[in-house]
N, C-alpha and C positions, 0 to 999 in steps of 0.2 A: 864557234859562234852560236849555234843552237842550244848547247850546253849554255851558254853563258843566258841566254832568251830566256829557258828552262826558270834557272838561277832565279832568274828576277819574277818570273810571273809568280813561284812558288812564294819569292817575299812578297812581291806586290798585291797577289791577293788576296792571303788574311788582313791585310792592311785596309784594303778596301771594304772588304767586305765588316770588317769592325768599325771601320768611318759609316758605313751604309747605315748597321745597324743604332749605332751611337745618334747619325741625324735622326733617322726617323723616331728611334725613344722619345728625343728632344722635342720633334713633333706632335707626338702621339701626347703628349704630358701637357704641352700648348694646348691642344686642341679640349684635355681633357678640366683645363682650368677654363677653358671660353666658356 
């Protein structure tokens, strides 16, 4: 079970963390045309 928990945080984080940085870009580019 913990192996398998391992498994997923390992995919699920680069995941996350490139959707994080991908909104905020989108953000930042908003903010930088207002």
């Amino acid at each position: 079970m913990k192996k398998t928990l391992l498994r997923l945080a390992f995919v699920a984080l680069p995941m996350f963390g490139f959707a994080q940085t991908y909104f905020s870009d989108n953000f930042d580019d908003e903010d930088i045309s207002d």
